[in-house]
C-alpha positions in Angstrom: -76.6 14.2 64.4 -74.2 14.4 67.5 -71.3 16.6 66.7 -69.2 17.8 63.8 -65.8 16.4 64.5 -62.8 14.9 62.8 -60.7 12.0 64.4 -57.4 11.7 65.0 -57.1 9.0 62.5 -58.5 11.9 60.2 -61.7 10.3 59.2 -63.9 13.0 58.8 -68.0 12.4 59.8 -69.0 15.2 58.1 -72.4 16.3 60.2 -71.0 16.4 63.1 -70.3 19.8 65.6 -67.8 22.3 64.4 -68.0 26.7 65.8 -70.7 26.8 63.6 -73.2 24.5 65.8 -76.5 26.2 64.2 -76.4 24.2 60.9 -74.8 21.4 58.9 -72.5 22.5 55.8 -73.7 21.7 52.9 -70.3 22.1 50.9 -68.8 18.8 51.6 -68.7 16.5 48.8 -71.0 13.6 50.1 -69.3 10.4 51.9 -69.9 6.9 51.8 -71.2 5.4 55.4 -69.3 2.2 54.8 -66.9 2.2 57.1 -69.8 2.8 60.1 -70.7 0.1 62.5 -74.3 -0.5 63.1 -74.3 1.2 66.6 -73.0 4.0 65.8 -76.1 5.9 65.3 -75.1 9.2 65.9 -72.5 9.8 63.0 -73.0 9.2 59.3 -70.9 10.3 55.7 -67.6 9.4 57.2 -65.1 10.6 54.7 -61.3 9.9 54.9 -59.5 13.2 54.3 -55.3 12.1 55.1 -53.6 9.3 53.6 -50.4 8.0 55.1 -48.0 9.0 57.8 -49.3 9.9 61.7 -52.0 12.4 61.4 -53.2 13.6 64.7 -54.5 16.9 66.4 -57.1 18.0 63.9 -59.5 21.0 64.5 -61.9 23.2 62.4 -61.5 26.5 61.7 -64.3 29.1 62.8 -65.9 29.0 59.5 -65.8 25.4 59.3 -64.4 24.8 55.9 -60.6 24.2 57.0 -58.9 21.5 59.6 -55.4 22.1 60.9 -53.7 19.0 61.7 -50.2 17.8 62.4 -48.2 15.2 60.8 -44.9 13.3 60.4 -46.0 11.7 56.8 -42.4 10.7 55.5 -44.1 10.8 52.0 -44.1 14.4 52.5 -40.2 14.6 53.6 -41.0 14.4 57.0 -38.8 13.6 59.9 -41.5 14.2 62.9 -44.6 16.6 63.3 -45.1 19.5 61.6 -48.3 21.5 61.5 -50.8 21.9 58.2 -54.1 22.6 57.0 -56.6 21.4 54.4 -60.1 22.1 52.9 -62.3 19.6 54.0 -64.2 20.2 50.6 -61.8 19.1 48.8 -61.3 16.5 46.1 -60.2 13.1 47.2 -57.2 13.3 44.8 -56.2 16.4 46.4 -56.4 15.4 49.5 -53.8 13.0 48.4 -51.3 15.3 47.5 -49.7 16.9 50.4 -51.3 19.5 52.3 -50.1 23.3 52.4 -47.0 23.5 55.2 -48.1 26.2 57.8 -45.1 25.6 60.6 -41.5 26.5 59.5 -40.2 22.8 58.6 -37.9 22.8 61.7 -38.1 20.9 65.1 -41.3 19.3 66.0 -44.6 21.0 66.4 -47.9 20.1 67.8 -51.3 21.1 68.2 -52.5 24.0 66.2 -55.5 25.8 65.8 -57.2 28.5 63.5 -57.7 32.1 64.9 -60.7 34.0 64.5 -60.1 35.6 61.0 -59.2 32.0 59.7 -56.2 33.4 57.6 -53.9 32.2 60.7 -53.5 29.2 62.6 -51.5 29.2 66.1 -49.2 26.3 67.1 -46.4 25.5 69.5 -43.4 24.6 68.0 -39.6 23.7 69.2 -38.0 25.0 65.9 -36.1 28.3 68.4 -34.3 25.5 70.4 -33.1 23.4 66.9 -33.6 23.2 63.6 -33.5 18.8 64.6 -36.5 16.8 65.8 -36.2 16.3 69.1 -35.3 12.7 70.7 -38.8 10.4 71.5 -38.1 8.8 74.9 -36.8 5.8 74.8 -39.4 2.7 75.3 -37.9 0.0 77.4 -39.5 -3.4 77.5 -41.9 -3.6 79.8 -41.7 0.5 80.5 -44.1 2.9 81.0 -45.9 4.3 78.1 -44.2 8.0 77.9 -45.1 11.9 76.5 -41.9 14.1 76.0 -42.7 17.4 77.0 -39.9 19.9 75.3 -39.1 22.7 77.1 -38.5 24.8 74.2 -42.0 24.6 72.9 -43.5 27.9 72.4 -46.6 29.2 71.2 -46.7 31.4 67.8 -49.2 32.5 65.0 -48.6 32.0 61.5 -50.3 32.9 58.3 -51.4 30.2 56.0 -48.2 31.1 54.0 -46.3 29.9 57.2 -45.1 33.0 58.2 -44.9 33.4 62.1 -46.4 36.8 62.7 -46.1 36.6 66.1 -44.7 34.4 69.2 -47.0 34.4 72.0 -44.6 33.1 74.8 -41.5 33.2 75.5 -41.8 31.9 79.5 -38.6 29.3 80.1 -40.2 25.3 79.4 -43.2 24.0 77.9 -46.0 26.0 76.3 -48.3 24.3 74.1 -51.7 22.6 73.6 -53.3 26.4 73.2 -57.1 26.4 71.9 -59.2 29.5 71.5 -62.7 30.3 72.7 -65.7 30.2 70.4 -66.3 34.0 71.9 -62.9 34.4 70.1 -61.2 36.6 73.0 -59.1 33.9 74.8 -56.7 31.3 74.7 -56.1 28.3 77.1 -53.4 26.4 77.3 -50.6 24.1 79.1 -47.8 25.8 80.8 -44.9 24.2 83.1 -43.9 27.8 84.1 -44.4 27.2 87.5 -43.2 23.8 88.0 -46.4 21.9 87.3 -48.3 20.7 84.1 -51.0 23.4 84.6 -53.5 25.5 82.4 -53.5 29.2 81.7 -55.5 31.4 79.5 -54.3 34.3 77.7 -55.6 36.8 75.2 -55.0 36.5 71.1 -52.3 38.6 71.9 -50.7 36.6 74.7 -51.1 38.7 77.1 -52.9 38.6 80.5 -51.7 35.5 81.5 -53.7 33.6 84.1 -53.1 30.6 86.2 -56.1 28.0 86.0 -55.7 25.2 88.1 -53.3 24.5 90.5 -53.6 20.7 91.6 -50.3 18.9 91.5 -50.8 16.4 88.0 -50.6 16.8 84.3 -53.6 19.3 83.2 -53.8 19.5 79.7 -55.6 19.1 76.0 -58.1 22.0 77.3 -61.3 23.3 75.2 -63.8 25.9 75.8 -67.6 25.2 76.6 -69.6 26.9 73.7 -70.7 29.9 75.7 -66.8 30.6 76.7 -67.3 30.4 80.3 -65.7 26.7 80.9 -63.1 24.6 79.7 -63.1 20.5 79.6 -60.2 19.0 79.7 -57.9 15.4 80.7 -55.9 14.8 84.2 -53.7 13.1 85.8 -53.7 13.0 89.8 -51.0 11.4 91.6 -52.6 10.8 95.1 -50.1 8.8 97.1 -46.5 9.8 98.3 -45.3 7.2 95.9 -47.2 8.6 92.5 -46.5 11.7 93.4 -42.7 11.2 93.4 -42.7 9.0 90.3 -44.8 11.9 88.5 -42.2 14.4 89.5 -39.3 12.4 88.6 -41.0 11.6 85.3 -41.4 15.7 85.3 -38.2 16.2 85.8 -36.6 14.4 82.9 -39.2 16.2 80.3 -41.7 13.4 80.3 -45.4 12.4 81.2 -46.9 9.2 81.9 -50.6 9.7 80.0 -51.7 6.4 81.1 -54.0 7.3 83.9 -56.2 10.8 83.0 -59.7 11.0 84.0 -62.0 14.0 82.6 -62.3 17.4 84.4 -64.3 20.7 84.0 -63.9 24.1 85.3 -65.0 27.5 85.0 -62.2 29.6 83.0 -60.8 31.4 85.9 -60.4 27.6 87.4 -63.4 27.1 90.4 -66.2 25.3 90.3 -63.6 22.0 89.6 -65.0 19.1 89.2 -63.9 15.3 88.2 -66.2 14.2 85.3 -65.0 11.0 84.9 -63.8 7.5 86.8 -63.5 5.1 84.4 -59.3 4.4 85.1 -57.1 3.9 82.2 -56.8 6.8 79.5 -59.9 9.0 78.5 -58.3 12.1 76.6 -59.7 14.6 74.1 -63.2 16.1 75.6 -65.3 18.6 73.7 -68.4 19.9 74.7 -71.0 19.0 73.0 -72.7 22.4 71.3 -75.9 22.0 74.3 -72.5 22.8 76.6 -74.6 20.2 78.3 -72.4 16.5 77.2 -69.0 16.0 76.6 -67.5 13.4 74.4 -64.1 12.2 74.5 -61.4 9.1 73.5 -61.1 6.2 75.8 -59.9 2.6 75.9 -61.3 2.0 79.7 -63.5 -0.7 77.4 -60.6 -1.9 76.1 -57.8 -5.2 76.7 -54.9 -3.7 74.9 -54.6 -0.1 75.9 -54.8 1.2 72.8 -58.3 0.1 71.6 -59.6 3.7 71.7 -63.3 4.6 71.2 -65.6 7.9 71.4 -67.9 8.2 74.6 -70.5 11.0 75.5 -71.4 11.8 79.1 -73.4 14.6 80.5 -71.3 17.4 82.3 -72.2 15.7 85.6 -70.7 12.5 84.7 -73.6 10.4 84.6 -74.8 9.0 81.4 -72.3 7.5 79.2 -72.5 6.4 75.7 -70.7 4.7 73.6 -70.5 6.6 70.0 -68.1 3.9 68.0 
């Protein structure tokens, strides 16, 4: 089997790659493999584990027996994202109830992620600049496809009671989209502290904050190699006067156009860069495969529409590529 992973659309394949890369759990409750296409030989006992509402986001925990995930499910009294975790072992009528609220109810959150004891998750939320969701940007006919980027997201670490137990920046603008290390000792993640969509690391505790990359463009949705030592993640880079304007006015009004990101991989204090991908159109979400060898990641390059997404694998020098659904 390729990897342990869950979807964005929350469909779980259950022997795919979570921390625990060595072996396969053996506590989920078995799937049914209806829902696979013939060609996608690399994934079996997909298993549907959120039902209604935007579910989006989702991760393991170390131990491989919980997800985090965010979600706006109005079902659940929701108004936009807010950040919770399940057991991937549980029943399918549980997993229909809702799952247990981690972030404080307030503002919008996004992307969590269990620490290393698995009793608390991290997340960026906007709850200290209002209790209210935040505005979407408006979508004019014809416009641009658009990410807000709040500038009162910060980063914090709750127990799975919700209670915030720590905030782990407090820098002026965005801070989010934080994911820890498999070695457990650091946190990367996507800062506009100095102007720019960059990535920083940090330790558990937030401190020892480091600059990553530096290239002008949105650098963001970062994960760790399994031996810790480099991260994978999507890019945009404006290259003429004119992009590089229109990014910067986008930048300047709190917004990002994701419609153009290509995959990148460093080494965690940011050399050794290197463009992974040049396929055009969106390819987000990389993880390394647990060889630290392959990569696979989202991508509707194959697609008419722009939002036929699919999974693709390369090998960490770009060459390769295969389609997994």
């Amino acid at each position: 089997m390729l990897l342990r992973l869950v979807s964005l659309s929350l469909l779980a394949a259950v022997s795919l790659v979570s921390f625990r890369t060595s072996q396969v759990s053996q506590s989920i409750p078995p799937a049914t493999d209806s829902l696979l296409y013939p060609e996608e030989v690399h994934l079996r006992n997909l298993r549907q584990l959120t039902f209604g509402g935007d579910n989006a986001e989702a991760y393991w925990s170390f131990d491989s027996r919980q997800v985090s995930f965010q979600s706006n499910n109005k079902a659940w009294g929701l108004q936009c994202d807010q950040i919770f975790y399940l057991n991937v072992d549980a029943s399918a009528n549980d997993l229909k109830k809702k799952a247990p609220l981690i972030s404080t109810g307030e503002g919008r959150t996004t992307c969590a992620f269990f620490m290393p004891d698995n009793k608390h998750i991290l997340y960026a939320s906007t709850h200290q600049g209002g209790k209210d969701c935040p505005k979407d940007p408006e979508r004019k006919p014809g416009g641009k496809y658009l990410w807000p980027i709040y500038d009162t997201y910060d980063i914090y670490v709750a127990d799975l009671n919700g209670k915030i137990v720590k905030q782990l920046t407090s820098e002026p603008g965005y801070d989010a989209e934080a994911t820890l290390s498999p070695k457990k000792d650091k946190i990367v993640f996507t800062s506009t502290r100095n102007g720019d969509l960059d990535l920083y690391t940090m330790d558990l505790n937030g401190k020892h904050v480091k600059q990553v990359t530096h290239d002008l463009g949105y650098d963001g949705g970062a994960f760790f190699s399994p031996d810790g030592r480099k991260l994978v993640f999507r890019a945009s880079r404006p290259r003429t006067d004119a992009e590089k304007q229109e990014y910067m006015d986008y930048l300047k009004q709190g917004l990002v156009a994701p419609t153009a990101m290509e995959i990148y991989t460093c080494n965690v204090d940011g050399s050794d860069l290197k463009q992974i991908t040049r396929l055009g159109k969106a390819n987000w979400a990389p993880f390394y495969h647990p060889s630290g060898k392959k990569i696979i990641f989202s991508s509707n390059h194959k697609g008419s529409r722009g939002f036929e997404f699919n999974l693709f694998m390369v090998n960490d020098d770009g060459s390769g590529i295969e389609q997994i659904t």
